[in-house]
VEXDREN-2710 file (C-alpha; in Angstrom, 1 decimal):
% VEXDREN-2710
k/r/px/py/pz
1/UNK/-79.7/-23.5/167.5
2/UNK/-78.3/-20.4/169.0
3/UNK/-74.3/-19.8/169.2
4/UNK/-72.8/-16.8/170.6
5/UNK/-70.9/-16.4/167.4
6/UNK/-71.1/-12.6/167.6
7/UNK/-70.2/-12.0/171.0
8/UNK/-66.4/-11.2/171.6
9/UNK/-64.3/-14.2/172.4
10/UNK/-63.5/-14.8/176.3
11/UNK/-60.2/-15.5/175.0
12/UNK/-59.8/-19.0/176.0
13/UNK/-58.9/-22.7/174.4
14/UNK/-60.8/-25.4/174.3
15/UNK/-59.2/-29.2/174.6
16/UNK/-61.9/-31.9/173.4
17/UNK/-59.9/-35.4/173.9
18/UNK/-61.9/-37.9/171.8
19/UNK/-61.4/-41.1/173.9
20/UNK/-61.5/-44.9/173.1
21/UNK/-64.9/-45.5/174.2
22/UNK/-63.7/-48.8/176.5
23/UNK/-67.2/-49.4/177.9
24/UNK/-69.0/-48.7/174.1
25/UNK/-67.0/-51.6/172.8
26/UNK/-70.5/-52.9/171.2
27/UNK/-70.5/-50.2/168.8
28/UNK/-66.5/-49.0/168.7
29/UNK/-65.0/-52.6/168.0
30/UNK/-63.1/-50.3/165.2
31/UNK/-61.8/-47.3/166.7
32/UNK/-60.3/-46.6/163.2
33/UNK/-63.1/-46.7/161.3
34/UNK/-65.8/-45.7/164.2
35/UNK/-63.9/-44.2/167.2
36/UNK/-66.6/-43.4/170.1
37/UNK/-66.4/-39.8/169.3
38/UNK/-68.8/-40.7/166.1
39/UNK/-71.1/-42.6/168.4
40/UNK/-74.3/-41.1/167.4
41/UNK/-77.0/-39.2/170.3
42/UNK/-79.9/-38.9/169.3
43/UNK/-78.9/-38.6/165.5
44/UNK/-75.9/-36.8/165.9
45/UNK/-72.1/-37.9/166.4
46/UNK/-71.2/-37.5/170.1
47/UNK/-68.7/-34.8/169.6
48/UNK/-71.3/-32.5/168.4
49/UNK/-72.5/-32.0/171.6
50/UNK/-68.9/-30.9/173.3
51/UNK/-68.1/-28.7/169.7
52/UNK/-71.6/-27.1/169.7
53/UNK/-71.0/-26.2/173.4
54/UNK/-68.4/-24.1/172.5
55/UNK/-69.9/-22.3/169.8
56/UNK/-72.8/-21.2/171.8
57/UNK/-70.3/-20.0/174.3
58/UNK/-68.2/-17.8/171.8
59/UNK/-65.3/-20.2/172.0
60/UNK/-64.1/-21.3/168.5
61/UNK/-60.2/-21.7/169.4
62/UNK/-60.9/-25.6/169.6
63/UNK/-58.4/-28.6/169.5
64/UNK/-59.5/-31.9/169.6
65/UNK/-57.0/-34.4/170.6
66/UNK/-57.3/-38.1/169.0
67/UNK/-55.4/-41.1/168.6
68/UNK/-53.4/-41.3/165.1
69/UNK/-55.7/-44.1/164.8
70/UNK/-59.0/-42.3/164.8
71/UNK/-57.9/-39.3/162.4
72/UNK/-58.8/-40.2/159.2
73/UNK/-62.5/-41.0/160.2
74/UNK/-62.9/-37.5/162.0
75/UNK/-61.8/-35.8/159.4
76/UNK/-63.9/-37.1/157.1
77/UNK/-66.6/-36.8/159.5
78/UNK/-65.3/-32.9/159.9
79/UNK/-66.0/-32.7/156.6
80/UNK/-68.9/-34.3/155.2
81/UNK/-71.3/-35.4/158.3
82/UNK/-73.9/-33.1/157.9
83/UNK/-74.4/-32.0/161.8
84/UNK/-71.1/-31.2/161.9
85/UNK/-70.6/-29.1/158.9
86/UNK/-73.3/-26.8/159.7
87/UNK/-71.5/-25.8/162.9
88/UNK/-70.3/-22.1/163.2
89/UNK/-66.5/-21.4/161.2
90/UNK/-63.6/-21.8/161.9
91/UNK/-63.5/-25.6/162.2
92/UNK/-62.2/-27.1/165.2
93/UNK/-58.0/-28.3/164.6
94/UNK/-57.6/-32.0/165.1
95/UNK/-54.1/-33.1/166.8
96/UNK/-52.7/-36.1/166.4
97/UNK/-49.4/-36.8/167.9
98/UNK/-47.9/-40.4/166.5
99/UNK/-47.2/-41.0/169.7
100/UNK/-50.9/-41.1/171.1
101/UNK/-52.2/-44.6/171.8
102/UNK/-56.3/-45.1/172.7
103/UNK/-54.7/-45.9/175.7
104/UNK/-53.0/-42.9/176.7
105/UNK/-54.1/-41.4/180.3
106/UNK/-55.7/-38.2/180.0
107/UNK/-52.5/-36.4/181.9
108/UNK/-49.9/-37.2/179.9
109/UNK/-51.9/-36.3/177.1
110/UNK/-51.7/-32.7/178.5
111/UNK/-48.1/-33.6/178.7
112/UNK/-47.4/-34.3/175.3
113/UNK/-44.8/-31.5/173.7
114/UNK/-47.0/-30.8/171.1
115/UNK/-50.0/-30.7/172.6
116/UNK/-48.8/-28.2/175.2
117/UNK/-47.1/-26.1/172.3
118/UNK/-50.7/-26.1/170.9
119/UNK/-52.1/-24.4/174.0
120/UNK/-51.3/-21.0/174.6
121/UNK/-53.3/-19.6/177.3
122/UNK/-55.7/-20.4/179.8
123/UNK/-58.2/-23.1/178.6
124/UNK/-61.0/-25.7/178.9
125/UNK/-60.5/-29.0/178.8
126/UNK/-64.1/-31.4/178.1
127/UNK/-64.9/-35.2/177.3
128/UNK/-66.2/-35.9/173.8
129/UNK/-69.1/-37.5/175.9
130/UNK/-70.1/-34.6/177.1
131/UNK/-74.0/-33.4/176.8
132/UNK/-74.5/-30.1/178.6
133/UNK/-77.1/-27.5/178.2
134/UNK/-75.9/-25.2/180.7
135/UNK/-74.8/-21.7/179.4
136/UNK/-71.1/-22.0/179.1
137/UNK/-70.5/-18.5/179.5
138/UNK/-72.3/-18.3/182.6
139/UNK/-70.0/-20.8/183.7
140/UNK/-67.0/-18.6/182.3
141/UNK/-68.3/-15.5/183.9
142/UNK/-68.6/-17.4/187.2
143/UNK/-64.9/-18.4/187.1
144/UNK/-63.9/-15.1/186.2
145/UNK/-65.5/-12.9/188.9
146/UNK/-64.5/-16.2/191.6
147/UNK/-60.6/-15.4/190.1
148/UNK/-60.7/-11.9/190.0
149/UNK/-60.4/-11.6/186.3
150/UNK/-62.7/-9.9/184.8
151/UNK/-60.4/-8.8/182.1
152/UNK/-60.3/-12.1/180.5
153/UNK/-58.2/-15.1/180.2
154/UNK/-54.6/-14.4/180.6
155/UNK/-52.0/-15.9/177.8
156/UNK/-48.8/-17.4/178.4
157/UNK/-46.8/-13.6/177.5
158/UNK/-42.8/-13.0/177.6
159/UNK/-43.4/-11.7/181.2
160/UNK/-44.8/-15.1/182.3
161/UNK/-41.7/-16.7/181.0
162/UNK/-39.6/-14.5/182.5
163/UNK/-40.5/-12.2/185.0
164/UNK/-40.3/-12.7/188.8
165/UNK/-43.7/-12.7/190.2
166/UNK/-45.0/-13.2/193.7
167/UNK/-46.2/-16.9/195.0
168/UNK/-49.6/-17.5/194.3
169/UNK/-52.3/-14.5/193.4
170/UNK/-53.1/-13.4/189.9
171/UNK/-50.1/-12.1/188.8
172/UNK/-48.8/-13.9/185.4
173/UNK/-52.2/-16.2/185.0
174/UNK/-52.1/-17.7/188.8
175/UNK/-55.7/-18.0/188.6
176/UNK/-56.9/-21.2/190.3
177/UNK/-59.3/-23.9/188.7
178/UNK/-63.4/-24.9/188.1
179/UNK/-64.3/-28.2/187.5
180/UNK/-68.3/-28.9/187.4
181/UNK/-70.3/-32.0/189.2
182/UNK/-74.0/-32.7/188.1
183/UNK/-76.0/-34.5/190.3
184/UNK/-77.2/-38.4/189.4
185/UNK/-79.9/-39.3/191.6
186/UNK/-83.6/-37.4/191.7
187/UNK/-86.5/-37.7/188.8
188/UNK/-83.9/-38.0/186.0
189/UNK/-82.0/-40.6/187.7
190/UNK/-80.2/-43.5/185.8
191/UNK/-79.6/-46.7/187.9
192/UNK/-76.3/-48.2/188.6
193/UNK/-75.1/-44.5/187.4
194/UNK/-71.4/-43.6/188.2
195/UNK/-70.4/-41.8/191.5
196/UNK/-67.8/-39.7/192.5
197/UNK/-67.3/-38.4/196.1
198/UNK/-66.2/-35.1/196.9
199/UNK/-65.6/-32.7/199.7
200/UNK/-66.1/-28.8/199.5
201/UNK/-66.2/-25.8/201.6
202/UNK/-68.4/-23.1/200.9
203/UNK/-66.9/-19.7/199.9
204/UNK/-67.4/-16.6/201.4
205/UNK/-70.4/-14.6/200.9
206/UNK/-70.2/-11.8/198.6
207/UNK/-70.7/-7.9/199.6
208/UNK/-73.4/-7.9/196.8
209/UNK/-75.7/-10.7/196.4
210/UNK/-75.5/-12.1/192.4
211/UNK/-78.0/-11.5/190.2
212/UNK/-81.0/-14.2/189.7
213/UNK/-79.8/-16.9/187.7
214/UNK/-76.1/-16.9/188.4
215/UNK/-74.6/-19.8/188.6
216/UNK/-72.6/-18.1/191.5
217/UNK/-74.6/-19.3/194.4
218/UNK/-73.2/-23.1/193.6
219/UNK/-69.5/-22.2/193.3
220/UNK/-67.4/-23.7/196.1
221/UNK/-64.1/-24.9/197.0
222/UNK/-62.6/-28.2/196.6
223/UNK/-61.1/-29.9/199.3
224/UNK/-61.0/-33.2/197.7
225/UNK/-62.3/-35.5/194.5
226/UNK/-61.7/-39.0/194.1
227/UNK/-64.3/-42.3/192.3
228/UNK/-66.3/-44.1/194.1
229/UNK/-64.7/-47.4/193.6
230/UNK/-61.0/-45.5/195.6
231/UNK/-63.4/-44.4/198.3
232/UNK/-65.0/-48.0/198.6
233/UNK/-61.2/-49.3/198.4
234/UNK/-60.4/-47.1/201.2
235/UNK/-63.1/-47.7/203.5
236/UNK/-62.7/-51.7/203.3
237/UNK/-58.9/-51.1/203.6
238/UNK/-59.1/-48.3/206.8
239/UNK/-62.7/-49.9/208.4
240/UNK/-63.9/-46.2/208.0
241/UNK/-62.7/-42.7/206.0
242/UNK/-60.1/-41.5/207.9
243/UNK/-59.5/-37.7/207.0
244/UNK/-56.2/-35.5/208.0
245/UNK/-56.7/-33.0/210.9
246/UNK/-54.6/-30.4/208.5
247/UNK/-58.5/-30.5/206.4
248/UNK/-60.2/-30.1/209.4
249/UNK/-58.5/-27.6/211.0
250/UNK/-58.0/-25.1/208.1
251/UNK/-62.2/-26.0/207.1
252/UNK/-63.9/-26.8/209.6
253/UNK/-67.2/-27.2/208.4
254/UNK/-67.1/-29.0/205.3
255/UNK/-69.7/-30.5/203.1
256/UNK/-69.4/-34.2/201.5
257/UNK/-71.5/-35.6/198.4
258/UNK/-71.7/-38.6/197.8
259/UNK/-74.6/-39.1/194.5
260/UNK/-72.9/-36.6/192.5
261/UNK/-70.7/-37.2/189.2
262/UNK/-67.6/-35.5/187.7
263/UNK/-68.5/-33.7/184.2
264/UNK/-65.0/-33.8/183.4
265/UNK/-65.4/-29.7/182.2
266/UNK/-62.4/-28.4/183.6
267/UNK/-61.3/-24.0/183.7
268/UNK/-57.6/-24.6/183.8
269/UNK/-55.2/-21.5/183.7
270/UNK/-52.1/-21.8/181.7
271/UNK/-49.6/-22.6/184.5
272/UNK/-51.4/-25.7/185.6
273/UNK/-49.5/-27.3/182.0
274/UNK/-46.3/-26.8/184.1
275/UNK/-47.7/-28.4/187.1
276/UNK/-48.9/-31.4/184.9
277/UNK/-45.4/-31.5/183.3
278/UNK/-43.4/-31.4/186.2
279/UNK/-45.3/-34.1/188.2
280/UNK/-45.0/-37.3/185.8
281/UNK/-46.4/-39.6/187.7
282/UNK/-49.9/-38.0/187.1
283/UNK/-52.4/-40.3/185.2
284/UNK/-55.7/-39.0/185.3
285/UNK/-56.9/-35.3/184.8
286/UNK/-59.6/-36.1/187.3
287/UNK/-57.8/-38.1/190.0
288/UNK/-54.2/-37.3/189.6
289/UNK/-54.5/-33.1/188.4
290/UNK/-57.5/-31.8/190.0
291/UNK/-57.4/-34.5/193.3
292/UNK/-53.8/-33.7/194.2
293/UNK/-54.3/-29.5/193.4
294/UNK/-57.6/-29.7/195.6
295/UNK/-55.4/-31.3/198.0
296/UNK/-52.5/-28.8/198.1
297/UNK/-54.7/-25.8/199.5
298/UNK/-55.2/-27.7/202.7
299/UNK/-52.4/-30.4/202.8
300/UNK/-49.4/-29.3/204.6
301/UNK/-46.1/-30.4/203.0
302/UNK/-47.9/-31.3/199.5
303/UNK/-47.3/-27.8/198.0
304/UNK/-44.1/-28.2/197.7
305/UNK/-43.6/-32.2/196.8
306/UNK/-45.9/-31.1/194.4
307/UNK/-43.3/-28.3/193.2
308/UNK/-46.0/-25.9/193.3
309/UNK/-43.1/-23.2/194.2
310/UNK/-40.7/-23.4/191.0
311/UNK/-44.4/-23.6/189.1
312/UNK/-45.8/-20.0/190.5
313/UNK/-42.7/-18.5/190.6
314/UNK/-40.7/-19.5/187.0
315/UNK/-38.0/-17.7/188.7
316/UNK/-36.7/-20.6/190.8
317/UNK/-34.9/-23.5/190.2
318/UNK/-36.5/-26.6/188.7
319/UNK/-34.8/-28.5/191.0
320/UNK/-35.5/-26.8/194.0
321/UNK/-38.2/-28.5/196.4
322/UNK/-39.0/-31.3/194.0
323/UNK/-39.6/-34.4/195.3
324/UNK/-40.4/-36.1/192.4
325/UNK/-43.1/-39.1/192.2
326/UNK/-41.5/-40.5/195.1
327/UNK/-42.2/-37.8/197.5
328/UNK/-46.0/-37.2/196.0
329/UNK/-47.3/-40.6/196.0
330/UNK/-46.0/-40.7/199.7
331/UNK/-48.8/-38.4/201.3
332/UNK/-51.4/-39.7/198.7
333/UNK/-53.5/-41.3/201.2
334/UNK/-55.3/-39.3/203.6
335/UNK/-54.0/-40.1/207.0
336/UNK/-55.6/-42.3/209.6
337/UNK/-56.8/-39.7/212.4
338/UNK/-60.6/-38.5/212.2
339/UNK/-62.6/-40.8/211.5
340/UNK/-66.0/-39.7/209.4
341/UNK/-68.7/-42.2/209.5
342/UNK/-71.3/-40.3/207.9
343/UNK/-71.0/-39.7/204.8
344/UNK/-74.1/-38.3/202.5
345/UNK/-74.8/-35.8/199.9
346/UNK/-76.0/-33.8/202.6
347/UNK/-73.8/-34.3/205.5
348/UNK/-72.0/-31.4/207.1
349/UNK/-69.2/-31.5/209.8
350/UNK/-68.2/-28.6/211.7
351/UNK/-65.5/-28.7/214.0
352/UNK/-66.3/-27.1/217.6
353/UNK/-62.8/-27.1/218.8
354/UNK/-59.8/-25.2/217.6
355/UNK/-56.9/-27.3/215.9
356/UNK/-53.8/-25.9/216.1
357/UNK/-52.3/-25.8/212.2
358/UNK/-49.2/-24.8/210.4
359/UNK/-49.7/-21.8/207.8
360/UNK/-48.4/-23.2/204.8
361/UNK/-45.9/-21.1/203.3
362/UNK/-47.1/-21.1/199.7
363/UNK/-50.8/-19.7/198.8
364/UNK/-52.2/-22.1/196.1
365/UNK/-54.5/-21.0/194.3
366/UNK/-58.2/-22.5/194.3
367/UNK/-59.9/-25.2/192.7
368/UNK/-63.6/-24.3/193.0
369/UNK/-66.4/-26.8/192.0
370/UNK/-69.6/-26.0/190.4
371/UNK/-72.1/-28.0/191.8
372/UNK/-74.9/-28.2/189.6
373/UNK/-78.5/-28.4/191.2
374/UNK/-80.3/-31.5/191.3
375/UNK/-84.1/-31.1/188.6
376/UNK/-87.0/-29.7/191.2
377/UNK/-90.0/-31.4/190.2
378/UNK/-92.3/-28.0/191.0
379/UNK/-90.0/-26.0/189.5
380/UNK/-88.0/-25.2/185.8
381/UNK/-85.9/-28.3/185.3
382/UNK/-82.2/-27.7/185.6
383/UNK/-80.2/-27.7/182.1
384/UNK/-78.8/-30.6/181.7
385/UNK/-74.9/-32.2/182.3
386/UNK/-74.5/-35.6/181.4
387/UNK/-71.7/-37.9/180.1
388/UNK/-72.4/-40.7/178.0
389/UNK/-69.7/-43.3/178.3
390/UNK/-71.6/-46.4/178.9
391/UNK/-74.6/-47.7/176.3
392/UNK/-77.2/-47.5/178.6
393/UNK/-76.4/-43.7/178.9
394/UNK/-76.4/-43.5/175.4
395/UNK/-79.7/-45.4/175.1
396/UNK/-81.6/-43.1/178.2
397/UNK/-80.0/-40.0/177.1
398/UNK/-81.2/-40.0/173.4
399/UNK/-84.4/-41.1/174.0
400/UNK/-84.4/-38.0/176.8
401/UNK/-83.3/-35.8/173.6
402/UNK/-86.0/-37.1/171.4
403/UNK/-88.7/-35.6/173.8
404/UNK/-87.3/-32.2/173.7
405/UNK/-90.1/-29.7/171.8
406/UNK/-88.2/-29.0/167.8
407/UNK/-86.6/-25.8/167.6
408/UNK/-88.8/-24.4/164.9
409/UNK/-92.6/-24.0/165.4
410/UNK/-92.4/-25.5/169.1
411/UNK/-95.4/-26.4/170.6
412/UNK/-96.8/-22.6/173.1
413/UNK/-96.2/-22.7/176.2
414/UNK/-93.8/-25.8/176.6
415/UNK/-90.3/-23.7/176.4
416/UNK/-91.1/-19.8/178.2
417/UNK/-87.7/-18.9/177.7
418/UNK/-87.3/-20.7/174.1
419/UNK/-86.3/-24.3/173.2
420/UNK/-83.2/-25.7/174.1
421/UNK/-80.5/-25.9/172.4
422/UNK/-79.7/-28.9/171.9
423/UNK/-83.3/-29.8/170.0
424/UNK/-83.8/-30.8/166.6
425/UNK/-85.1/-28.7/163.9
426/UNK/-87.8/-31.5/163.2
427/UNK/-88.9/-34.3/165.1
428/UNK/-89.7/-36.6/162.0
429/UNK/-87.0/-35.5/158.9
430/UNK/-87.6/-38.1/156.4
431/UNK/-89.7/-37.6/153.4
432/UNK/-93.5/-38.0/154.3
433/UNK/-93.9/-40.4/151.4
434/UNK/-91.4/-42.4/152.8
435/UNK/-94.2/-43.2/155.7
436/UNK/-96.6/-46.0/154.8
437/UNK/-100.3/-45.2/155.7
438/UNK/-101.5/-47.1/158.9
439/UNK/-98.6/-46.5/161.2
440/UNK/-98.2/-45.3/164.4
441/UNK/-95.7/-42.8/165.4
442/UNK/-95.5/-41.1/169.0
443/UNK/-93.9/-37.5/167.2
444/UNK/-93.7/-36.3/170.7
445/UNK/-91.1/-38.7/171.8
446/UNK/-89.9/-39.6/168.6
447/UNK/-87.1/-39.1/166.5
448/UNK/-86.6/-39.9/162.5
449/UNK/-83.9/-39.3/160.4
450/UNK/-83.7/-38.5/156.3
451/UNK/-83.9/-41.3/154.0
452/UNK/-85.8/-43.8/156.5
453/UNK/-88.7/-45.7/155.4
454/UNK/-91.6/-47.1/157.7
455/UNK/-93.6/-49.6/156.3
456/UNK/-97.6/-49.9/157.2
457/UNK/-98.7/-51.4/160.3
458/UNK/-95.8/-50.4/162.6
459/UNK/-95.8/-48.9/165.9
460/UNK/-93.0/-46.9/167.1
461/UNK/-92.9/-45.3/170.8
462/UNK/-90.4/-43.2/172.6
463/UNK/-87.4/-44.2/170.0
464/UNK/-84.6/-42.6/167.6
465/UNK/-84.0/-43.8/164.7
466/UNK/-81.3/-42.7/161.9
467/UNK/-81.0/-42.1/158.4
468/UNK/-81.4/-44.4/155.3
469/UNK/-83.5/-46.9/157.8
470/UNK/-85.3/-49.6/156.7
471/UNK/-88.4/-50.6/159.1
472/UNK/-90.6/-53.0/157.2
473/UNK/-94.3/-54.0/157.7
474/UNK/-95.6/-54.5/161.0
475/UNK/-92.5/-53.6/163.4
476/UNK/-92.8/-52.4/167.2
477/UNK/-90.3/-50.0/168.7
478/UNK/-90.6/-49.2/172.3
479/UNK/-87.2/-47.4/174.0
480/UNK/-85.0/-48.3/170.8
481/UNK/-82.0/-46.5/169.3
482/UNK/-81.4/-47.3/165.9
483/UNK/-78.1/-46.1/164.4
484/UNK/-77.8/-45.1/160.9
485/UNK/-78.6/-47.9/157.9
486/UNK/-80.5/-50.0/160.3
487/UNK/-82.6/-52.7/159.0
488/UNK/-85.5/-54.3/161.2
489/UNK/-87.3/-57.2/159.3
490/UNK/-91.3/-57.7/159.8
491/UNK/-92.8/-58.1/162.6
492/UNK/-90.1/-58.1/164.5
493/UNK/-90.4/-56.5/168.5
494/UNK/-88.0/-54.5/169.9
495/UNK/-88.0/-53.3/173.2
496/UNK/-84.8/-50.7/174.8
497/UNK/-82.4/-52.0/172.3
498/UNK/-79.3/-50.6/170.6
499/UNK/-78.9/-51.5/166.8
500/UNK/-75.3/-50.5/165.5
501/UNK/-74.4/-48.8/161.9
502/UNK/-75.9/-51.1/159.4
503/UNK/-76.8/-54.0/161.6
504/UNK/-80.2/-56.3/160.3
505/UNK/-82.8/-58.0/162.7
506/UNK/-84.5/-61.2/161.2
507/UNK/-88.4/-61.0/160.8
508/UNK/-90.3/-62.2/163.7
509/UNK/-87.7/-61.7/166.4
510/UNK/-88.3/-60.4/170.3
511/UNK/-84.9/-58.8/171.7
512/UNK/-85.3/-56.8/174.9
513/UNK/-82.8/-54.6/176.3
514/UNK/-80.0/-55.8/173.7
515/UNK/-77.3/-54.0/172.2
516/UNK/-76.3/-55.5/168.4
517/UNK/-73.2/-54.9/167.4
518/UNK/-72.6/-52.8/163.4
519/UNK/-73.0/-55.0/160.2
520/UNK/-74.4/-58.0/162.8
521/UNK/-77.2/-60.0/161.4
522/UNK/-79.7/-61.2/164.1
523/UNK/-81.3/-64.6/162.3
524/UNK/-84.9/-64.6/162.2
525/UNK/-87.5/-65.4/164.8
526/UNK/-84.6/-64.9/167.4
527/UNK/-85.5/-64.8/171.1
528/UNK/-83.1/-62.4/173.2
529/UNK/-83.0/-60.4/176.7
530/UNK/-80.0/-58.4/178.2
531/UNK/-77.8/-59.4/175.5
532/UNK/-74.6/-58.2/173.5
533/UNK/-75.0/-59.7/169.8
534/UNK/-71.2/-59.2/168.7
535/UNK/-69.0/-60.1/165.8
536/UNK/-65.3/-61.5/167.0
537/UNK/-62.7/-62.1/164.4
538/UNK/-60.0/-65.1/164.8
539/UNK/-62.1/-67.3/167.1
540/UNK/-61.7/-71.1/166.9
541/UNK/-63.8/-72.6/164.0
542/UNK/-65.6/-75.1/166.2
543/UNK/-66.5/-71.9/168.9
544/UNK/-69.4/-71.1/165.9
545/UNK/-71.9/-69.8/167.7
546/UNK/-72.6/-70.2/171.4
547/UNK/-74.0/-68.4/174.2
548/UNK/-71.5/-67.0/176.7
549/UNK/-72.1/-66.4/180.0
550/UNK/-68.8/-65.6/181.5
551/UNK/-70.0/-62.0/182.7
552/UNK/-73.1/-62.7/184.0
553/UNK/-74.6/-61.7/180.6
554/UNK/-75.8/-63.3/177.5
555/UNK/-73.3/-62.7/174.3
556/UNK/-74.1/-64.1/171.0
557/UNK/-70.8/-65.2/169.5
558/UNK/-70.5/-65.1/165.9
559/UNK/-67.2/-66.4/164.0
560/UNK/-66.5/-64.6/161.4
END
């Protein structure tokens, strides 16, 4: 795979923050021992993906920020897990403040002394869950020529500290933000997908146009983020979307998406860490950082409840114009007084009167969005975004990974512009001998770790399995990811499961779209559709094993 390892450094940080994996809870019942950073996709630990992102982009200045919990087993996996290993030196530093909890909102991790002692200039903050095969530095040089700073990422120097510097600009790192969205709907689609809704405003065009396949085109300006589920909330609540004139009158034509998602890749300059620190009530990097900054730029009074002053300008008083959480939660609602009833991925207001607005007397600097083009069917698909947070993410976007072409001896003609990087080597790793004669293996969308063996007689379609796997005689795979020391007894069919670390399916069983949890054993000739086979400790002896249906879904519970 290709990593810009000998390109000079853009001279930026990079934040991974390994999460709890909350909606993986089939496979991370043990953060400590498996936290979802491990998760495997498509054969490799999930923070590969965000680490390897990095390399190729020339950034190797990388934290990544986990629970005290979680440590050890990163570590170890930093060490010895073979993908990770043979990423580019130096190795990523892993911080682990005692006071982190897998609970922590994303904010105040930013917050934390030492995490903010560990950053020291302008950074990146990403998900461990994130997939991307977009050029990173493309991204970086889009930000930079957007910001006006094409002399690299600015570090927190004695000056910054120090020095009086005018309100907004670049002077001292003011550079604004970039977060990226990547569209959910179209040929790739995944149903029941997350949403965000956003509103942007399209920048002004440039004197020169970019060059072809600048990522420049799609840069715009936030105006406002938030999750589906708050817009929902505030459309039952209002009877509508009610949005301030102070948007409308300072953007009149504005553009609102509705079927796109938040990547969570955030271009942050260093002052935004003061920003974050002043405002304590902030939660969420997402909702809380980037919602309330897009706000500012538009929202009159929020600049300044915000204590966006004494941020820009170190010179002034902490206390001066802070309203603390009090004053900031108090305009968090956008008011009652236009209401928007169409709302659409593709819907554009423009406003034919003029609306009389206050300038504001503080210029904040922008948040921009990358909005990342949706896969055109006649044309070169678009690179790929995705976060995988939820297990049938993990299942479609591994088996979406198995079909990429290997990176050595592709097949002409498939990759013009060379395979991507996020292929495998080899489609089918293990040992040949370890193959029985008389099987059937689709290569094409296919992928098989070292150590597996594959009795005779099986059939195995558009699947990934791991390393030291044991498939015996007769087995059919169809849509199935297999993590690593899976056992699959004969005959058994499988059809768009997920087997944990370890876990054994009885001979002669059907499952269809089930997830079994690690070390679970799944008794022979078992029956089983849509459900979560799960190990729970401490339950009541006579609970043995039952069939839950609490959630709408089928859980095999097991006493331990």
């Amino acid at each position: 795979m290709p990593h810009a390892v000998g390109m000079p450094s853009p001279g930026f940080q990079a934040v991974i923050l390994c999460g709890p994996g909350v909606s993986l809870t089939t496979f991370t019942a043990n953060p400590d021992d498996f936290p979802k950073a491990l998760v495997p996709i498509a054969n490799r630990p999930m923070v590969w993906y965000p680490l390897e992102w990095c390399y190729r982009m020339g950034i190797t200045n990388i934290k990544l920020i986990t629970p005290p919990s979680s440590a050890a087993a990163i570590t170890t996996a930093l060490a010895q897990n073979p993908h990770l290993t043979s990423l580019p030196l130096p190795k990523p530093d892993l911080l682990a403040p005692s006071s982190l909890s897998q609970n922590t909102p994303t904010a105040e991790i930013l917050r934390h002394p030492e995490i903010q002692a560990a950053i020291t200039g302008d950074f990146i903050v990403l998900p461990c869950d994130l997939v991307c095969e977009l050029p990173g530095e493309s991204l970086l040089e889009a930000w930079m020529i957007h910001q006006g700073g094409l002399g690299g990422a600015s570090f927190a120097s004695d000056e910054y500290r120090g020095a009086k510097m005018g309100l907004g600009g670049e002077g001292g790192g003011r550079r604004g933000g970039l977060g990226v969205w990547f569209e959910t709907k179209g040929e790739d689609s995944i149903k029941g997908a997350e949403t965000d809704f956003v509103i942007t405003t399209s920048l002004p065009q440039p004197a020169a146009p970019p060059p072809e396949g600048s990522l420049r085109p799609h840069i715009s300006r936030l105006l406002y983020a938030t999750t589906t589920d708050t817009l929902r909330d505030i459309t039952e609540e209002k009877k509508g979307f009610p949005i301030r004139h102070g948007l409308i009158g300072k953007h009149g034509r504005i553009k609102m998406l509705t079927t796109h998602r938040d990547a969570h890749i955030y271009l942050l300059p260093y002052w935004v860490l003061n920003m974050i620190k002043r405002n304590e009530h902030f939660d969420s990097i997402s909702e809380d950082v980037v919602g309330w900054w897009a706000k500012a730029g538009w929202q009159e009074g929020l600049p300044e409840k915000l204590s966006l002053h004494e941020v820009l300008d170190p010179t002034l008083s902490s206390e001066q114009g802070n309203d603390g959480e009090k004053g900031s939660r108090a305009s968090g609602n956008i008011e009652d007084e236009i209401d928007l009833a169409s709302m659409s991925s593709t819907h554009v207001s423009v406003l034919t009167k003029n609306v009389s607005t206050t300038k504001p007397p503080l210029s904040v600097p922008p948040f921009l969005s990358y909005i990342h083009p949706k896969t055109n069917a006649t044309s070169t698909p678009s690179p790929l975004i995705r976060r995988v947070d939820t297990p049938h993410l993990l299942l479609h976007t591994s088996l979406h990974l198995a079909t990429l072409p290997p990176s050595i001896h592709p097949p002409p003609n498939v990759y013009p512009i060379g395979p991507s990087p996020l292929s495998h080597s080899q489609k089918i790793s293990t040992d040949p001998s370890l193959i029985a004669p008389h099987t059937n293996i689709h290569a094409p969308t296919t992928l098989i770790a070292p150590n597996t063996t594959v009795a005779t007689h099986c059939v195995i379609k558009s699947s990934v399995i791991g390393a030291n796997c044991v498939i015996e005689e007769g087995v059919r795979l169809t849509g199935c990811l297999l993590m690593d020391g899976v056992t699959v007894g004969e005959k058994a069919v499988l059809q768009g499961c997920i087997l944990g670390r370890r876990c054994v399916v009885g001979k002669g069983s059907n499952l269809k779209d089930c997830e079994v949890q690690e070390g679970y054993q799944v008794n022979e000739e078992t029956e089983a559709k849509g459900e979560k086979m799960m190990v729970f400790e401490g339950l009541d002896e006579e609970l043995g094993e039952e069939e839950d249906e609490a959630d709408g879904q089928g859980i095999m519970l097991e006493n331990k």
